[in-house]
DOMIZA-270121 format. One record per residue (C-alpha): residue in three letters; residue number from 1; x, y, z. Coordinates in nm, 4 decimals. Layout:
<sites>
<site nuvo="ala" vexba="NUM" c1="X" c2="Y" c3="Z"/>
...
</sites>
This chain:
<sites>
<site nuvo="unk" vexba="1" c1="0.0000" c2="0.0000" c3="0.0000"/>
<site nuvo="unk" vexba="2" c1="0.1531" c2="0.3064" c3="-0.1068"/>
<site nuvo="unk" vexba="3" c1="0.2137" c2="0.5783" c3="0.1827"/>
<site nuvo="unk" vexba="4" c1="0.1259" c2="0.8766" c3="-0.0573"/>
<site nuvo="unk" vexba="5" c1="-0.2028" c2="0.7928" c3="-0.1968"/>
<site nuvo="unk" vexba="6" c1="-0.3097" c2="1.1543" c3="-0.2116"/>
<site nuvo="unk" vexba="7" c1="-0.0626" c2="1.2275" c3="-0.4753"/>
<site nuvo="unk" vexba="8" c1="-0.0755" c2="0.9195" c3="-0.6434"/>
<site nuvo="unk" vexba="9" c1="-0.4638" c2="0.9835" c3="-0.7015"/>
<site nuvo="unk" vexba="10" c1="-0.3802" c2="1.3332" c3="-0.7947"/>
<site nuvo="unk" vexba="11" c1="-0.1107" c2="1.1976" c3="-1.0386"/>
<site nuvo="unk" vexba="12" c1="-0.3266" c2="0.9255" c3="-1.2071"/>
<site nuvo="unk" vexba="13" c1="-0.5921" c2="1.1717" c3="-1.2586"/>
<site nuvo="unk" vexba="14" c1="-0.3931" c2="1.4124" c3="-1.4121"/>
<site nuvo="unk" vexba="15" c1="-0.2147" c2="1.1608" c3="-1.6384"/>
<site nuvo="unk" vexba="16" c1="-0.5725" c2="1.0425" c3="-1.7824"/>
<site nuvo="unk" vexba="17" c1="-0.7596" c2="1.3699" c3="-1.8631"/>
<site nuvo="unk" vexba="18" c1="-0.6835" c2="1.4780" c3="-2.2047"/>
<site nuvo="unk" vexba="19" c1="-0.6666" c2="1.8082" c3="-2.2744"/>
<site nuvo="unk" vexba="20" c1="-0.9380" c2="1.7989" c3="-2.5332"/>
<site nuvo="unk" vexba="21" c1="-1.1480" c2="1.7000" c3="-2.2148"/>
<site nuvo="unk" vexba="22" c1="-1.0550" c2="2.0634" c3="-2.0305"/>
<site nuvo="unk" vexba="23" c1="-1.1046" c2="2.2955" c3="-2.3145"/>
<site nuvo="unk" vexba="24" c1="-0.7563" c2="2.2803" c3="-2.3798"/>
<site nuvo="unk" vexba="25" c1="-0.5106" c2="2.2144" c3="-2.7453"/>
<site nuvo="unk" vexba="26" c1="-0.3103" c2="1.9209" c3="-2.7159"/>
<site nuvo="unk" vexba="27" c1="-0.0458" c2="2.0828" c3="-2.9422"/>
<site nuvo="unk" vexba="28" c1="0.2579" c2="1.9339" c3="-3.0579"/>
<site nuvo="unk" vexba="29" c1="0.5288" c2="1.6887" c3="-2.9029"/>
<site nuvo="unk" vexba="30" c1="0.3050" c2="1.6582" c3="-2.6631"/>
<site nuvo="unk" vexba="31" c1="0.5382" c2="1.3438" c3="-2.4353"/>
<site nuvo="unk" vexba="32" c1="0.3032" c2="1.3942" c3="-2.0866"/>
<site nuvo="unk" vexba="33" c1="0.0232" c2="1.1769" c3="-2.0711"/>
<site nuvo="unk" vexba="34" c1="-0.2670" c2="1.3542" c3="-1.9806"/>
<site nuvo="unk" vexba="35" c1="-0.2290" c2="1.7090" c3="-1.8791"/>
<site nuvo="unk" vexba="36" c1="0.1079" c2="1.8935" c3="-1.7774"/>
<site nuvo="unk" vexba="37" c1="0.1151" c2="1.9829" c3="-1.4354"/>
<site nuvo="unk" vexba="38" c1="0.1123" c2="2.3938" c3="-1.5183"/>
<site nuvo="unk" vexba="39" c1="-0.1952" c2="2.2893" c3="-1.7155"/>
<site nuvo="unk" vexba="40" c1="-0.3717" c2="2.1483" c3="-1.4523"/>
<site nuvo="unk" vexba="41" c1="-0.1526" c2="2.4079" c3="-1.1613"/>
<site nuvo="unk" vexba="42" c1="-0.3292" c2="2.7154" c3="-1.3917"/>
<site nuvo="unk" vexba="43" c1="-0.7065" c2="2.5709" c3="-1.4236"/>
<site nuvo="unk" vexba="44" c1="-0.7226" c2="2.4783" c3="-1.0280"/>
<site nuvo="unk" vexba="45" c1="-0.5641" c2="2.8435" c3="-0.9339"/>
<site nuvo="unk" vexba="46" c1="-0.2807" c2="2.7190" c3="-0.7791"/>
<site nuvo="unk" vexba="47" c1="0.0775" c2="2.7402" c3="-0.8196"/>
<site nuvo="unk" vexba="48" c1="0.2635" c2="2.4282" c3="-0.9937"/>
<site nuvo="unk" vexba="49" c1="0.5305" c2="2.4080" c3="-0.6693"/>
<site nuvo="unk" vexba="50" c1="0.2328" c2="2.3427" c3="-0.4706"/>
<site nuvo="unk" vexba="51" c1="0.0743" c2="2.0618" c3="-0.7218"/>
<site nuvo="unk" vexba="52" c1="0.4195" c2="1.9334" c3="-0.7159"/>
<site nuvo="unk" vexba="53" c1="0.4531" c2="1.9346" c3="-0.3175"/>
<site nuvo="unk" vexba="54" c1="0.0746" c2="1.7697" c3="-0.3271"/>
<site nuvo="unk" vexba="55" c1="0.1697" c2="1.5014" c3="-0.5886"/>
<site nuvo="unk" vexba="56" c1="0.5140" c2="1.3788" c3="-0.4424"/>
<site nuvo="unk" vexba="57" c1="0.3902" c2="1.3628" c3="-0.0607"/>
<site nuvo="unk" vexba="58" c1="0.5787" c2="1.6958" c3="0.0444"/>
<site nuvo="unk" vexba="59" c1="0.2334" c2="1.8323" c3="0.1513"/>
<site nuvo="unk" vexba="60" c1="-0.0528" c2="1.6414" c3="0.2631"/>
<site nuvo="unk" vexba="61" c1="-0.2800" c2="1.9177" c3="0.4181"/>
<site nuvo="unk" vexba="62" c1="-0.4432" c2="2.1015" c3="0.1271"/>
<site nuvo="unk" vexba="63" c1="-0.7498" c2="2.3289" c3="0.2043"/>
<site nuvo="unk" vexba="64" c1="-1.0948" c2="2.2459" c3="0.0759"/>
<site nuvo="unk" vexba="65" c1="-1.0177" c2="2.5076" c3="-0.1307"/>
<site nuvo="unk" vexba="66" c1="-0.7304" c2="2.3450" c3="-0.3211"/>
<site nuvo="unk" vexba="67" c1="-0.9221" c2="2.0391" c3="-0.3533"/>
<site nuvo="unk" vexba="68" c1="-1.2286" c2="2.1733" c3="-0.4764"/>
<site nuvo="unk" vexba="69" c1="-0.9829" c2="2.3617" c3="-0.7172"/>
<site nuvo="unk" vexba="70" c1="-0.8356" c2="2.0220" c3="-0.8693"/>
<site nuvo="unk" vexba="71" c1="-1.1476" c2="1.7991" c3="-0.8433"/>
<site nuvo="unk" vexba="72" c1="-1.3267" c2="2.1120" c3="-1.0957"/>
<site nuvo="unk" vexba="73" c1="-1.0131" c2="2.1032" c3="-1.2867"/>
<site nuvo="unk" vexba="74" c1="-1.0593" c2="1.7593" c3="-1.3727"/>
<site nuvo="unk" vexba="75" c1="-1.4202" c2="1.7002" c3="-1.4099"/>
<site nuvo="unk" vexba="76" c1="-1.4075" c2="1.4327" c3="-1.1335"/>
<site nuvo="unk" vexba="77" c1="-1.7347" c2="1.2784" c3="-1.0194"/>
<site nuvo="unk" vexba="78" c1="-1.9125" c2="1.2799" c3="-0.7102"/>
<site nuvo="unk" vexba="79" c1="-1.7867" c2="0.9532" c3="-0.5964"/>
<site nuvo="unk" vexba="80" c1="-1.4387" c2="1.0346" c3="-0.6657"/>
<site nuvo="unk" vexba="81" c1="-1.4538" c2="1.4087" c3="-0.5154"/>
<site nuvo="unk" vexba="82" c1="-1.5566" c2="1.2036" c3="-0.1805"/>
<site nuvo="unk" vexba="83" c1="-1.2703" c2="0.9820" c3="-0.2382"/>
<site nuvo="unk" vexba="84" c1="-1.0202" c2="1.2726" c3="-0.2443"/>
<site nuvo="unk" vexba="85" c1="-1.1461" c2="1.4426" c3="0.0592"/>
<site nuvo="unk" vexba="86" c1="-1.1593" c2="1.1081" c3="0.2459"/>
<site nuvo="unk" vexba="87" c1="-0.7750" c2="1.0532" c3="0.1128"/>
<site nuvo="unk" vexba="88" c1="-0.7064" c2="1.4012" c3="0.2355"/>
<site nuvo="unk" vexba="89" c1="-0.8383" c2="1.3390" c3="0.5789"/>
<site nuvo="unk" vexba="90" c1="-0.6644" c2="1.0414" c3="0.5722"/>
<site nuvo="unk" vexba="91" c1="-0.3381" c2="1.1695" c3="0.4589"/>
<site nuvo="unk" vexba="92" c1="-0.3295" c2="1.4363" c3="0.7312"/>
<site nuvo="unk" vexba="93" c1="-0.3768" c2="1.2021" c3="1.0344"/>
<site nuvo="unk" vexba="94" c1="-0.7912" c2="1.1900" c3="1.0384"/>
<site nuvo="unk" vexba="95" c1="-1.0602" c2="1.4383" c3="1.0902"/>
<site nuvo="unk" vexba="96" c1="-0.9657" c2="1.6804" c3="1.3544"/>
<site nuvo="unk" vexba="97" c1="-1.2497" c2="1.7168" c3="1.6538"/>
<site nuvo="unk" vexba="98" c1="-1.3354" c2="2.0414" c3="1.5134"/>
<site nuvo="unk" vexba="99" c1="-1.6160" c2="2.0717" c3="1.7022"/>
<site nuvo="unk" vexba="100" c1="-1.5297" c2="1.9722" c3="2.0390"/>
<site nuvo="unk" vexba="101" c1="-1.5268" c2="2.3015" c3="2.2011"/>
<site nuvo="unk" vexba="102" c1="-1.8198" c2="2.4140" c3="2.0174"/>
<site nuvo="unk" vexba="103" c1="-2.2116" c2="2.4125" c3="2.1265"/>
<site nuvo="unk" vexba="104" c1="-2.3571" c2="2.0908" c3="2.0242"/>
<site nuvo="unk" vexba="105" c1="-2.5483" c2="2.0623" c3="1.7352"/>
<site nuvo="unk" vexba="106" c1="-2.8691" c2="1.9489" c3="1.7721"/>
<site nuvo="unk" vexba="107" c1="-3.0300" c2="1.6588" c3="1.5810"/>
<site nuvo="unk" vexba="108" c1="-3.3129" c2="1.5864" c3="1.7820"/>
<site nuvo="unk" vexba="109" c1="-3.6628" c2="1.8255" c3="1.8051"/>
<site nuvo="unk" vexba="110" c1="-3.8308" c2="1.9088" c3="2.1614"/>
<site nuvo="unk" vexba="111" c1="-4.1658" c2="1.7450" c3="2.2367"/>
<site nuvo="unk" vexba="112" c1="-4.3475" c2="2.0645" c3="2.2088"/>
<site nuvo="unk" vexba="113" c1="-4.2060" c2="2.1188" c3="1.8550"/>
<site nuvo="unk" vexba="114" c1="-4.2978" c2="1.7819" c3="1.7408"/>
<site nuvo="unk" vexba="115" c1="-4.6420" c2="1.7887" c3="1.9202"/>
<site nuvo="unk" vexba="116" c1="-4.6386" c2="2.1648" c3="1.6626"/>
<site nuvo="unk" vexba="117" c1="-4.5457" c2="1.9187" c3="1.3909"/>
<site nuvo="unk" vexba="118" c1="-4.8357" c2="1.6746" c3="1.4455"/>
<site nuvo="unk" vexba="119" c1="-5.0881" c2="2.0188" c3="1.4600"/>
<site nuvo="unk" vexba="120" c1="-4.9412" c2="2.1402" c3="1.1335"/>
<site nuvo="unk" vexba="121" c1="-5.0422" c2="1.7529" c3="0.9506"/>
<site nuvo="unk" vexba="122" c1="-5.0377" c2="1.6859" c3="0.6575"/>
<site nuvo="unk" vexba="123" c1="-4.8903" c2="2.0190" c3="0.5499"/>
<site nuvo="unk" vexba="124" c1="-4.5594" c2="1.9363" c3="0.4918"/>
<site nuvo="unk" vexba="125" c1="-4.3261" c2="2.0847" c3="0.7460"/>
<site nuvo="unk" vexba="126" c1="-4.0096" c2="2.0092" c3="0.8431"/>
<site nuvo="unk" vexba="127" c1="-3.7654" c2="2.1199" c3="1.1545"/>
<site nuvo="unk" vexba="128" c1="-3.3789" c2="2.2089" c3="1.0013"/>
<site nuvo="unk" vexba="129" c1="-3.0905" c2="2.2916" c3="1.2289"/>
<site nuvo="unk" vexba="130" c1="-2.8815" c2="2.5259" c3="1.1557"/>
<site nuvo="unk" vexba="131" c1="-2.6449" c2="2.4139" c3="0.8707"/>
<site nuvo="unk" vexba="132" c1="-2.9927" c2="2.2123" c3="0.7258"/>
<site nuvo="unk" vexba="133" c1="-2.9698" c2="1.8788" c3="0.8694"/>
<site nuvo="unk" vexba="134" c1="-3.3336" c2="1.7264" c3="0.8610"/>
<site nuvo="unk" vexba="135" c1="-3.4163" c2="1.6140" c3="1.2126"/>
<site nuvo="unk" vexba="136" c1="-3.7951" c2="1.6265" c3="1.2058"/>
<site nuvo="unk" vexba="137" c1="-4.0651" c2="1.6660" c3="0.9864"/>
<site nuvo="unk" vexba="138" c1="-4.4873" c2="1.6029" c3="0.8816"/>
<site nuvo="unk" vexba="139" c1="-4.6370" c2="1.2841" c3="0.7105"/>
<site nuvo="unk" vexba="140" c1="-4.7018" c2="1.5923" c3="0.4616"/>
<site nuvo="unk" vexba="141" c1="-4.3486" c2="1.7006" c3="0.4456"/>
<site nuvo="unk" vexba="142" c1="-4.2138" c2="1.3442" c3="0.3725"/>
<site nuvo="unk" vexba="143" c1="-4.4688" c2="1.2619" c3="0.0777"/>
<site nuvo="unk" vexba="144" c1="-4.3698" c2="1.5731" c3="-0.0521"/>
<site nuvo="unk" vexba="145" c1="-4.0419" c2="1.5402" c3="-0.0523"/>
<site nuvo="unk" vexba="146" c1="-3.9728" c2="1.1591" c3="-0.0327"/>
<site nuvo="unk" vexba="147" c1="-4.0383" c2="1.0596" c3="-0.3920"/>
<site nuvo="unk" vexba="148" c1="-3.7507" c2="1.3380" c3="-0.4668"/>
<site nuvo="unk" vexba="149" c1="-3.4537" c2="1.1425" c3="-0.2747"/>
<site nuvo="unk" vexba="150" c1="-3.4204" c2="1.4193" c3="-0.0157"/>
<site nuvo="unk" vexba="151" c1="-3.5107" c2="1.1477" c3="0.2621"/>
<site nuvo="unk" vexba="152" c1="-3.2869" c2="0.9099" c3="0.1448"/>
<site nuvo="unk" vexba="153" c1="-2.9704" c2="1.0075" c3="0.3689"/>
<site nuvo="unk" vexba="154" c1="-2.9009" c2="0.8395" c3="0.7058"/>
<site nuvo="unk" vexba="155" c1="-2.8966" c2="1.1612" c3="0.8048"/>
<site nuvo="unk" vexba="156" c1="-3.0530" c2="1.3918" c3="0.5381"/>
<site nuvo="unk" vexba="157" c1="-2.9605" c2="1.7550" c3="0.4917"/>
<site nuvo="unk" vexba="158" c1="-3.1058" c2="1.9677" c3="0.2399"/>
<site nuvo="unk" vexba="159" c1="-2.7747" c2="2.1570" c3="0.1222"/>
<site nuvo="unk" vexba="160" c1="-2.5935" c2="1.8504" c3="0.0672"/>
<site nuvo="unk" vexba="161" c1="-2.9057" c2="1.7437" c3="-0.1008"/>
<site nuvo="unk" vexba="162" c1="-2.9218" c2="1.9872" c3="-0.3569"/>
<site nuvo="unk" vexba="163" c1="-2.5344" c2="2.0311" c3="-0.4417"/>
<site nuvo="unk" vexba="164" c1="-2.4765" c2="1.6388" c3="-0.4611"/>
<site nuvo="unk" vexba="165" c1="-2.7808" c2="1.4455" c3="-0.5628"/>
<site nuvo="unk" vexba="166" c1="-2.8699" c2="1.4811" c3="-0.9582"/>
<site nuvo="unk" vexba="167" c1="-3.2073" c2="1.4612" c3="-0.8891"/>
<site nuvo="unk" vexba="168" c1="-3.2250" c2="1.7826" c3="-0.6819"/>
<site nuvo="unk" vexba="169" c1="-3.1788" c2="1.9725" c3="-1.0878"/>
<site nuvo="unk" vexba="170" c1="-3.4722" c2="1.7662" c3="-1.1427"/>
<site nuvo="unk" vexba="171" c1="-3.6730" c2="1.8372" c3="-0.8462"/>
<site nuvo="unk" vexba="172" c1="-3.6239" c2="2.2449" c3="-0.8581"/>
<site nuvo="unk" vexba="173" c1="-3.6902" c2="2.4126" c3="-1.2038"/>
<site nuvo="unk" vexba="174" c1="-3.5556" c2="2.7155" c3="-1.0059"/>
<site nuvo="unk" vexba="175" c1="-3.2240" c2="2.5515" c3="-0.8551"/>
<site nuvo="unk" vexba="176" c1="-3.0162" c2="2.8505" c3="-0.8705"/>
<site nuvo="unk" vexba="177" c1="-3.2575" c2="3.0728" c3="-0.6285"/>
<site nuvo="unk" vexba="178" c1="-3.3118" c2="2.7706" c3="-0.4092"/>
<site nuvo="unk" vexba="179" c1="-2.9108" c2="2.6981" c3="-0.4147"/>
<site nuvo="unk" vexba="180" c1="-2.9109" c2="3.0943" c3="-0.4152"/>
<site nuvo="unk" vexba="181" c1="-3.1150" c2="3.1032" c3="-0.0555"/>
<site nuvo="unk" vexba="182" c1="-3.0069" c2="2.8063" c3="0.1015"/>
<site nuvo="unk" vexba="183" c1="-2.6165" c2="2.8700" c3="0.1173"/>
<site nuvo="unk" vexba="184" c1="-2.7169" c2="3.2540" c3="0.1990"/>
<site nuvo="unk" vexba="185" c1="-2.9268" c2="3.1058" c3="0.4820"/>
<site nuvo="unk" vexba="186" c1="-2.5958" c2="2.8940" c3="0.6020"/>
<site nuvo="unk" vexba="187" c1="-2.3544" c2="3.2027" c3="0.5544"/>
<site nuvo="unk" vexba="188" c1="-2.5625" c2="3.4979" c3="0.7363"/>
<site nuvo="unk" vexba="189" c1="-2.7540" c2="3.3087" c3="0.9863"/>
<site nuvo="unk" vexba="190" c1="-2.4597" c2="3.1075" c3="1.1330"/>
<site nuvo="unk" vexba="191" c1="-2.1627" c2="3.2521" c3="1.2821"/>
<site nuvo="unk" vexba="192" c1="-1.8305" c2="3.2562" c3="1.0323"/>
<site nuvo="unk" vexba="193" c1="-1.6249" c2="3.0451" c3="1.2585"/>
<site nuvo="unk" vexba="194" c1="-1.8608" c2="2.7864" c3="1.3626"/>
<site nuvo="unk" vexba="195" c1="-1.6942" c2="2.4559" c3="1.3109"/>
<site nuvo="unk" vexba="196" c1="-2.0302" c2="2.2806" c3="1.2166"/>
<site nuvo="unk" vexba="197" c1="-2.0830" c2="2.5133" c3="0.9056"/>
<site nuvo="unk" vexba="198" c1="-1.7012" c2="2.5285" c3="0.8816"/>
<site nuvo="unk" vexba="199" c1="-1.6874" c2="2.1721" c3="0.8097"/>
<site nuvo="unk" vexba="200" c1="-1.9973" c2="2.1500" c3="0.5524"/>
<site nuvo="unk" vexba="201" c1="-1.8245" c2="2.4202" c3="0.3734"/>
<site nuvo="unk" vexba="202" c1="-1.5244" c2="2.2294" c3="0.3488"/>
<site nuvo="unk" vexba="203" c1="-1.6855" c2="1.8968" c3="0.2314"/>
<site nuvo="unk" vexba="204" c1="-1.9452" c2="2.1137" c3="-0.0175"/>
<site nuvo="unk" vexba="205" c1="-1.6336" c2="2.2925" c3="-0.1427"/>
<site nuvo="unk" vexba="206" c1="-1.4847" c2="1.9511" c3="-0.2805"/>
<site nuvo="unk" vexba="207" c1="-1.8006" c2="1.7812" c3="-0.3630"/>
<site nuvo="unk" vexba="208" c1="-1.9899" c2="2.0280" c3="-0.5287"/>
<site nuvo="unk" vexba="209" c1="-1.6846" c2="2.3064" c3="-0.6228"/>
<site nuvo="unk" vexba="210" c1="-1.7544" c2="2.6511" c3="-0.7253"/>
<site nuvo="unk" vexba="211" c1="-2.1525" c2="2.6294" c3="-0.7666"/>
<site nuvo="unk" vexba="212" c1="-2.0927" c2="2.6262" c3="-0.4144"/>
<site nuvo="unk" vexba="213" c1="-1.8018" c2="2.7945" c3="-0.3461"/>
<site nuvo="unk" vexba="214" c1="-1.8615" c2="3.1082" c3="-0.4862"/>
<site nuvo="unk" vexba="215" c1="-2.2412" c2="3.1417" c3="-0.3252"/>
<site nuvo="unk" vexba="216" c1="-2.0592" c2="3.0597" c3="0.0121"/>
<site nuvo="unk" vexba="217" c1="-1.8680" c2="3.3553" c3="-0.0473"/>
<site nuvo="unk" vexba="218" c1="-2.1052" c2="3.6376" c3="-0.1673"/>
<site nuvo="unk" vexba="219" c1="-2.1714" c2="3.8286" c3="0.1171"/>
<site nuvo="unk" vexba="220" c1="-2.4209" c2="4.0573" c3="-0.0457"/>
<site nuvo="unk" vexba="221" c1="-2.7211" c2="3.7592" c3="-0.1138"/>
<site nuvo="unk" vexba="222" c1="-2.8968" c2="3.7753" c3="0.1993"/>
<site nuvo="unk" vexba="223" c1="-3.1860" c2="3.4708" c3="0.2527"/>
<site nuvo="unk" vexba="224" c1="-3.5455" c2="3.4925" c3="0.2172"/>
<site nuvo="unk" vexba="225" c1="-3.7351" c2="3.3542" c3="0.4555"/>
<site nuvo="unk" vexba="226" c1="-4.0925" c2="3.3984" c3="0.2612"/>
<site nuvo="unk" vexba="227" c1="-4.1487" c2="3.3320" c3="-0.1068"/>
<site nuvo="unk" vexba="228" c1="-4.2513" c2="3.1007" c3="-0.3416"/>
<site nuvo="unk" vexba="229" c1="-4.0784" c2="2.7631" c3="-0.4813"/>
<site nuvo="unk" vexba="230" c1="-4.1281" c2="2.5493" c3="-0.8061"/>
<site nuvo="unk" vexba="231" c1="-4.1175" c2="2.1721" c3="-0.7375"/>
<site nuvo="unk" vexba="232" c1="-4.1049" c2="1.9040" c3="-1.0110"/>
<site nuvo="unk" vexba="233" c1="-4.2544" c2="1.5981" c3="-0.8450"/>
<site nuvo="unk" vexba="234" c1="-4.2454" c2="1.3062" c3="-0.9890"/>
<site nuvo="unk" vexba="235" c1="-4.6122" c2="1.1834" c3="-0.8715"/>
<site nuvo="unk" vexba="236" c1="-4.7897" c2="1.5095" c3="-0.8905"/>
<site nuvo="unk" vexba="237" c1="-4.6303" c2="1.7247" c3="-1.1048"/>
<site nuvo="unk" vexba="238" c1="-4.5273" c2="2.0963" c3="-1.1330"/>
<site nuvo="unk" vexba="239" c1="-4.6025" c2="2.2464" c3="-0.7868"/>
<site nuvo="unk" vexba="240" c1="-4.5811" c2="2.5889" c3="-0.6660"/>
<site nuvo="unk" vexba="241" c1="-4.5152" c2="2.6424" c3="-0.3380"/>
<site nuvo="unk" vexba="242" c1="-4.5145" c2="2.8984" c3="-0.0434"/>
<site nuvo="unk" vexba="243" c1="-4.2655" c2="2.8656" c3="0.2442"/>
<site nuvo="unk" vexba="244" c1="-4.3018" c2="3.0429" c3="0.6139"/>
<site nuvo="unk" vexba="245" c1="-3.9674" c2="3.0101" c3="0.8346"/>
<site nuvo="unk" vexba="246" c1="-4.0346" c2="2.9926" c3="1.2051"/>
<site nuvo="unk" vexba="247" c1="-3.7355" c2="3.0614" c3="1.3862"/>
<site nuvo="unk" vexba="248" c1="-3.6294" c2="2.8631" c3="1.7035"/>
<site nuvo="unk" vexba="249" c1="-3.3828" c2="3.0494" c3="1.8531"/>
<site nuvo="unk" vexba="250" c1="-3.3054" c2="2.8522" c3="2.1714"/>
<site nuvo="unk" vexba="251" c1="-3.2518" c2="2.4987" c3="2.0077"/>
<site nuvo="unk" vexba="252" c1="-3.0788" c2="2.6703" c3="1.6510"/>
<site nuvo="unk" vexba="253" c1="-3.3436" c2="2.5667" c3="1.4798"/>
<site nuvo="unk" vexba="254" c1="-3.6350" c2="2.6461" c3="1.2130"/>
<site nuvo="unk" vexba="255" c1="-3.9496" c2="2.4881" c3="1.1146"/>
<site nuvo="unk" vexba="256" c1="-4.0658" c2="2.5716" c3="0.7520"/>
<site nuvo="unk" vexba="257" c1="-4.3702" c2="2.5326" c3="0.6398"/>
<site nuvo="unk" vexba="258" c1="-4.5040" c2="2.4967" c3="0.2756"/>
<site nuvo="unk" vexba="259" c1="-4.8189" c2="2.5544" c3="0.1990"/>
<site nuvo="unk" vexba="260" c1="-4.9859" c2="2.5856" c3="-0.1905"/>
<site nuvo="unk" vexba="261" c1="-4.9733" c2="2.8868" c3="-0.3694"/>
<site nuvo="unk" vexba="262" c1="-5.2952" c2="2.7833" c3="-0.6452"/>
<site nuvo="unk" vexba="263" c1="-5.5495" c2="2.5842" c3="-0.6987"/>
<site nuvo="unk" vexba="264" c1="-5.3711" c2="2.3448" c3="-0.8686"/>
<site nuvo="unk" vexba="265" c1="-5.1319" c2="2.2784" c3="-0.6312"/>
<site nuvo="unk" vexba="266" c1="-5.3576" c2="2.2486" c3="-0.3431"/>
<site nuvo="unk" vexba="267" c1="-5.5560" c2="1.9860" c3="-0.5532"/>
<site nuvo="unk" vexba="268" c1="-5.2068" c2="1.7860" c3="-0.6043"/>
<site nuvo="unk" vexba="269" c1="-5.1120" c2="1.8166" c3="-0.2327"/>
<site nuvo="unk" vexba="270" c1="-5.4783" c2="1.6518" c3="-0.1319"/>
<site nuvo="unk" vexba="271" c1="-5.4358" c2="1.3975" c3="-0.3763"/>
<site nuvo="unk" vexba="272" c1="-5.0539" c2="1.3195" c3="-0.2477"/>
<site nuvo="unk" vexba="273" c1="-5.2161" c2="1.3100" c3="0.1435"/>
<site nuvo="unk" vexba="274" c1="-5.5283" c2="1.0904" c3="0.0278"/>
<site nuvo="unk" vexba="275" c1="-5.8052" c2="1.3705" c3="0.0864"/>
<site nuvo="unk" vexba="276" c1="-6.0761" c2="1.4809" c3="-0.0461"/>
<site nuvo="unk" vexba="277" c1="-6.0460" c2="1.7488" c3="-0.3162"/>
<site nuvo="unk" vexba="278" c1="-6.0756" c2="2.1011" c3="-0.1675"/>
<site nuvo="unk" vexba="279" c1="-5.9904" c2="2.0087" c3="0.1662"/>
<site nuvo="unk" vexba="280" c1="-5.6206" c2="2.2011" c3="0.1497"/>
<site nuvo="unk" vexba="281" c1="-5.6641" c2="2.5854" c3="0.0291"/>
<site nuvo="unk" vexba="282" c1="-5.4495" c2="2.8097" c3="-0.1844"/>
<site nuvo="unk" vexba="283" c1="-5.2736" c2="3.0831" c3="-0.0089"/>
<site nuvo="unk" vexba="284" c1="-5.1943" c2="3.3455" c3="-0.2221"/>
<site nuvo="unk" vexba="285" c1="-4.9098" c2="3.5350" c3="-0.2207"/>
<site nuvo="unk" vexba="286" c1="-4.8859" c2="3.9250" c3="-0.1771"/>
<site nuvo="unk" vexba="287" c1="-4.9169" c2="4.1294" c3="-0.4302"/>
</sites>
């Protein structure tokens, strides 16, 4: 088993993209298999010392950063974006206890917010902490949302959800705003320095690269907490929806709530829960 298999992932990588496959000529005399390391130094934004340092064992801390840098560089997939964080992890000694000095995060609701929950059926609602992790939610909320994978997780969370999962481009018509919202939710409502959100960040950064990467880092989006969302779902088609966020401050959590926003929708939403036809009203927006 080789002691540097950081670099030697890196390496292979680089040796089997083509330049063709970056946008790039292959030109002529070309001896390197694969791309050069300036090539693939100058589309991650880093320097070629460094990929050099990375690739012969010299340094085996990059930050998320770097590595979301070289996975976008070379197109890698999903599965082998988490194989590159978990051989960077690995490579610097395991995952630091980031979070030991921190508040815990909570993954569990109060009985008075799930006895809220049970009030609210079958409206789907669901109770977030505060980097998204789902920890409670309506009969409603999961026939809304089951049939579009977001349940599927051990542990599901709705940013990871939407950067990772293809079906979350099926699932929103509008994924930009909804990407656009949710990582301005994470950034403004969450202190910078939290090690929870730090540590999403970092795993977001190399999964899901600069779609995320460069919301995390606009400071000027700032998070709705009312409006309207398009859903695509697979068993009841095109639905328009209206969130309310309830904030609970004490625990770091939110519920939202999503209620119909026409006629149609309502009528989809009844037929999803099994009731009659008219039972679940429109609200309509303002304005």
């Amino acid at each position: 088993m080789s002691d540097n298999e950081l670099g030697t992932f890196l390496r292979t990588w680089r040796e089997s993209v083509t330049p063709a496959e970056v946008g790039l000529p292959a030109g002529p005399r070309r001896r390197t298999p694969g791309l050069r390391r300036a090539e693939l130094a100058t589309l991650a934004g880093v320097s070629v010392e460094y990929l050099t340092r990375l690739e012969q064992g010299r340094d085996r801390n990059p930050s998320a950063q770097v590595l979301g840098g070289l996975a976008d560089a070379l197109n890698l997939s999903l599965s082998d974006r988490v194989l590159l964080r978990r051989l960077t992890k690995e490579a610097d000694g395991g995952d630091p206890l980031v979070c030991a000095a921190a508040p815990p995060l909570s993954r569990a609701a109060r009985p008075s917010v799930r006895a809220v929950l049970g009030r609210l059926e079958p409206t789907p609602a669901v109770v977030l902490n505060w980097i998204g992790d789902v920890i409670a939610h309506t009969d409603g909320y999961a026939r809304l949302t089951g049939p579009l994978g977001l349940l599927d997780a051990e542990q599901p969370n709705l940013l990871r959800y939407l950067f990772t999962d293809e079906r979350a481009r099926d699932a929103y018509p509008d994924w930009d705003r909804v990407a656009d919202d949710l990582v301005a939710q994470l950034r403004h409502d969450v202190p910078l320095r939290d090690p929870y959100v730090a540590e999403l960040a970092d795993e977001l950064t190399v999964t899901a690269g600069a779609e995320f990467t460069d919301r995390f880092a606009d400071l000027a989006t700032a998070p709705r907490r009312v409006g309207s969302r398009l859903v695509e779902h697979p068993e009841a088609g095109r639905l328009r929806l209206l969130h309310e966020t309830l904030a609970l401050p004490e625990d770091g959590q939110r519920i939202v709530v999503h209620l119909p926003a026409d006629d149609a929708t309502a009528a989809a939403l009844d037929r999803l829960d099994g009731r009659r036809p008219g039972a679940l009203r429109a609200v309509r927006p303002a304005g």
